[in-house]
C-alpha positions, 0 to 999 in steps of 0.5 A: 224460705229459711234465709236469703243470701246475698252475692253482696260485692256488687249488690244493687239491692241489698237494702230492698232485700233487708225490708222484704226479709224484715217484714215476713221475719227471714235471715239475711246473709250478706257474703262479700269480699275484704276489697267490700269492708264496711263499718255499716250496720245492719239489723241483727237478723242480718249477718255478714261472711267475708272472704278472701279477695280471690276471684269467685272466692264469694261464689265459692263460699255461696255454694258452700253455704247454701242449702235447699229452701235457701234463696239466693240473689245474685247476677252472677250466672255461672253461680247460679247454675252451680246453685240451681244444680243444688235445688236452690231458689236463685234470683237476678237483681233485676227481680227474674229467677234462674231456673232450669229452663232459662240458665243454659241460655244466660250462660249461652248469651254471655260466653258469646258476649265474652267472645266479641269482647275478646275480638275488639268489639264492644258491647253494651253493657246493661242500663242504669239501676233506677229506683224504678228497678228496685221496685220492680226487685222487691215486687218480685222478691215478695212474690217469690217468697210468697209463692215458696212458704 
């Protein structure tokens, strides 16, 4: 795996990606929006790309960076269908891959839920992010990288 890049505006495992990437000594993009600024700092094999504050400008610049033995994480899957499309590895924070047999079916589930939100009928959205899930994250994060090197 050459670099992992991170949808990072709203990125529940931004620090599980870092460890993982520090231990088996992979770069890490962090791609988010102005609206996201931080002062923070990160080690120097992690770098940062800001983009303007448009809609999907961070999803645009994704596409734009990422080359195959990239991985991605992101929970955005009409990103993930555009990278898949690509030949690169893609993964939700919840520790699943995107992959060819499943996209179709995610961007399905979604475009009904958009449909219901649009006709008054609320939906659930997803649980809480415990420490439990970022666990489960960086176990399946370590798996895949192990799996593709």
């Amino acid at each position: 795996m050459k670099r992992i890049i991170i949808d990072a505006d709203a990125s529940p495992v931004i620090n599980e990606v870092i460890d993982t990437a520090q231990q088996k000594m992979i770069e890490v993009l962090l791609v988010r929006n102005f609206n996201h600024f931080s002062h923070h700092t990160y080690p120097d094999f992690v770098t940062i790309q800001y983009v303007d504050d448009g809609a999907d400008s961070a999803d645009y610049k994704i596409v734009q960076l990422s080359r195959p033995g990239d991985l991605v994480v992101t929970q955005d899957y009409g990103l993930a269908s555009l990278l898949l499309n690509k030949n690169i590895i893609v993964m939700h924070h919840n520790g699943s891959a995107y992959t060819h047999d499943n996209i179709d079916q995610l961007l399905m589930m979604r475009h009904q839920s958009s449909q219901l939100r649009q006709a008054g009928i609320r939906t659930k959205g997803p649980a809480k992010f415990t420490a439990q899930h970022k666990k489960q994250f960086k176990k399946a994060l370590l798996a895949l990288i192990e799996t593709s090197q």
